[in-house]
Steps between C-alpha positions, in 0.01 A plus 500: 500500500841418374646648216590297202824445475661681164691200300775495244838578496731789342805270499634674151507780683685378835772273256570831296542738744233720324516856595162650659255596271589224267403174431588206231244349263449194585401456138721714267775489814572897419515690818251809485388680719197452727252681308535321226299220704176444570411483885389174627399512882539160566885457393742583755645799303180605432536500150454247201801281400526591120492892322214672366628438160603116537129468660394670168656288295388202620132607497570587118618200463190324700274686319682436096460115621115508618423764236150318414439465849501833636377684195169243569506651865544875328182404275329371787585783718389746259145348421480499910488866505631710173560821675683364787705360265552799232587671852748323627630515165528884444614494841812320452563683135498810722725410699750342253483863316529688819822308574901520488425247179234680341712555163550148470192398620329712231757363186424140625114552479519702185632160366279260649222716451534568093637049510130466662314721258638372157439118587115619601454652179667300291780739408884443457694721600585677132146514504480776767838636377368577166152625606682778783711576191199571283312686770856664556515393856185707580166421615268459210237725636641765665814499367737580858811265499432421891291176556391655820544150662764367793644232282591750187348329261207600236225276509370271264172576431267237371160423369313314774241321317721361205851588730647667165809732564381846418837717614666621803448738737542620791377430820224812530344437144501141553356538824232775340386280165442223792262694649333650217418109463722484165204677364602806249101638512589559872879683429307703231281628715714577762689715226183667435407569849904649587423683163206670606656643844813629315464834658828658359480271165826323506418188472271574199829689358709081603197345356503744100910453535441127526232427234741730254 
């Protein structure tokens, strides 16, 4: 069986004299070199015609102009299977903070992430500015000044049956009053329980400090 033959043609290159190991953009026209482009097996250089980052761009820009389109095929994909989804999704987060760009990455989400939260509850952002200043920037259960959570924010922690803001915290006692089904009989007797194993008494010693 013959093979296909590979089409295209590198002519930026050939007009330019490029150097080996380079190649020019055909989009952003910058020469770069060659592993800054993705491979494509059927060109005749073997490689796509425009960067990584001009390729990037213009699925950004794809993507901000079909915004209601593909955040439909997100919803839909999701609903599909959840845990594919929430996956994939950790996935690529782990990757993005395992990378040269992790700093970044993390100061960019930080933002989007507390932008996201204040418009779901309702907040501004003075709001949340003045409520981390009157929990002085500490979680308002356990007190630690680390949200324990990738994006570096404390979480706003809400109500779910009448989605009141009760405070923030951080991303354990969020997490724990979640699972306690938001239901303080349940915390209090968890208490009660950790009380009554205190071998060596010092969390009964945390416990008098606190109520004085």
């Amino acid at each position: 069986m013959a093979k296909k033959k590979k089409v295209g043609r590198p002519i930026l290159n050939e007009v330019y004299n490029v150097p080996k190991g380079k190649k020019i953009c055909g989009n952003c026209l910058e020469v770069k070199s060659i592993s800054e482009f993705h491979k494509h097996k059927r060109l005749k250089d073997g490689l796509q015609p425009q960067c990584k980052q001009s390729g990037k761009k213009a699925v950004y820009k794809h993507r901000a102009e079909n915004r209601e389109h593909y955040r439909q095929k997100d919803r839909d994909n999701y609903a599909k299977d959840p845990e594919r989804t929430r996956k994939r999704q950790r996935d690529w987060r782990d990757k993005q903070l395992s990378g040269p760009n992790a700093e970044e990455f993390k100061a960019r989400s930080k933002e989007i992430n507390r932008k996201r939260v204040l418009r779901q509850h309702g907040l501004t952002p003075e709001q949340f500015d003045r409520m981390l200043a009157e929990q002085n920037n500490q979680c308002a259960i356990c007190g630690s000044e680390d949200p324990k959570h990738w994006c570096e924010n404390l979480l706003v922690d809400h109500d779910h049956k009448t989605d009141e803001v009760r405070g923030l915290l951080c991303s354990n006692c969020n997490r724990a009053v979640g699972l306690m089904d938001d239901d303080p009989i349940h915390l209090i007797k968890a208490a009660l329980y950790l009380l009554k194993h205190d071998g060596d008494r010092k969390m009964s010693r945390r416990l008098q400090s606190l109520l004085n």
